[in-house]
C-alpha positions, 0 to 999 in steps of 0.5 A: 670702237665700232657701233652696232647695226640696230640701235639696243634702244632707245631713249627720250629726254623729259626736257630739252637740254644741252650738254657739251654743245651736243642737242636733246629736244623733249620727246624726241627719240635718241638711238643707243648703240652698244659699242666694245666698251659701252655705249654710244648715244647719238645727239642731234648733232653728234654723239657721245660714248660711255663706259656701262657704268657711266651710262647708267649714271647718264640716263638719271642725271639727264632724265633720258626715258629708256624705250626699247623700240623705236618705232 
């Protein structure tokens, strides 16, 4: 699974949170790459890949505002 170049988008969590010892900071902007089967989301201090349809899931469950440039 290799990550694309550019990030697709990016998004930012509503609160401050951890999920399996992996960082989110409130207003902090987290990169999403598209990756073969999905995406890859990258943390403070590391990263998780999901399937599309997980990730779908993810963005409400973790309250993640979709953003799409970063700068």
């Amino acid at each position: 699974m290799s990550k694309s170049d550019e990030p697709a988008y990016y998004v930012v969590p509503q609160e401050s949170f951890v999920a399996e010892r992996r960082v989110f900071k409130q207003g902090e902007e987290y990169p999403v790459y598209r990756i073969s089967e999905g995406f890859c989301l990258v943390a403070e201090n590391g990263e998780f890949n999901f399937t599309k349809k997980l990730f779908i899931k993810v963005l409400q469950e973790w309250n993640l505002e979709v953003v799409e440039d970063g700068y």
